[in-house]
N, C-alpha and C positions, 0 to 999 in steps of 0.2 A: 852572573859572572862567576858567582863560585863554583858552578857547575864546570864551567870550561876550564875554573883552575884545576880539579880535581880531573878534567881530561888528561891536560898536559902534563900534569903531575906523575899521571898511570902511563902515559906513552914514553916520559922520562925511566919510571922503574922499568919498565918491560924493556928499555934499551938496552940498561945496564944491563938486568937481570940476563936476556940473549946474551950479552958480551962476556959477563961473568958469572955463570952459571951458581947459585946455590950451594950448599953441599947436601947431603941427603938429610931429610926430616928423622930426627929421631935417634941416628946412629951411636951417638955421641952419649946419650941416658937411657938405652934401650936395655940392659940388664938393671936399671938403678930403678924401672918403674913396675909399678905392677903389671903380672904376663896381660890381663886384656887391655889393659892401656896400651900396653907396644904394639899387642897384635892389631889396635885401631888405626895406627899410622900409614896414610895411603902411599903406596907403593912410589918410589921413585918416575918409574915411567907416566905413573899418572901424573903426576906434577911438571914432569920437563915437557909435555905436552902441552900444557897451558905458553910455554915461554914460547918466542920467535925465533926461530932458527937465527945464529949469528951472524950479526949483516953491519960489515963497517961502516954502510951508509948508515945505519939507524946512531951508531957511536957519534960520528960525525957529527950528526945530527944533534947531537945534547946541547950544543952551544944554544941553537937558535932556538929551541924547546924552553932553554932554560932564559933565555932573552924573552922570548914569548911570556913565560909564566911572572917575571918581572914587572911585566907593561901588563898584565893582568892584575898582578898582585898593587903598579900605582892606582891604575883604572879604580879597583876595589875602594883603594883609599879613599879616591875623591872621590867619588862617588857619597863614600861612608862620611866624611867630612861635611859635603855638601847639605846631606840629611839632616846632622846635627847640628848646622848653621841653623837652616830653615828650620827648624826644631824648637831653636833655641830664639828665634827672634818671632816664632810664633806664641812660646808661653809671656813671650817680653810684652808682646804687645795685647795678651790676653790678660795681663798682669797690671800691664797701665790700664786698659780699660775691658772690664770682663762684659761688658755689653758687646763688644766688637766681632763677638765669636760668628755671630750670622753674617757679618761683612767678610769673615775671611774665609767662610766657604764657600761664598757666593761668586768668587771668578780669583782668576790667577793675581797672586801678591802684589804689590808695586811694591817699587825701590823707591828707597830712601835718601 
């Protein structure tokens, strides 16, 4: 799941990033730094090549991007919750009885 938050995440900046382009990398500290430090910084065109050409649909589009990454980010939780239940009612019950440990890998849990 974290995988697809960090999808939606990157399809979110690249939206913005098309709609409101960057300013140029460097321009701003490029006498303050040392000359081969400056001359490392990659060229403007290289960089606005990586971005998506300006596209209202993709703006538009931030809402349900970011509703998506919402219902990822509850998904995440329970999920993570669910873990630390099961987690937790498994040291309980290896706590009450530490004999038990070969009954609870041997088939799925029962409830309680």
């Amino acid at each position: 799941m974290g995988w697809w938050r960090r999808l939606v995440r990157a399809r979110i900046d690249l939206a913005v990033a098309g709609a409101a382009r960057p300013d140029p990398l460097g321009e701003d500290v490029a006498f303050q730094l040392p000359l081969d430090v400056s001359l490392a910084v990659p060229q403007m065109g290289e960089l606005v090549r990586l971005l998506p050409d300006p596209a209202p649909a993709d703006v538009a589009e931030l809402d349900r991007l970011r509703a998506l990454d919402d219902r990822l980010a509850s998904y995440e939780r329970g999920v993570t919750d669910a873990l630390a239940r099961a987690t937790d009612s498994l040291i309980s019950r290896l706590a009450d009885d530490p004999t038990s440990g070969g009954d609870l890998l041997a088939g799925p849990p029962t409830r309680r």
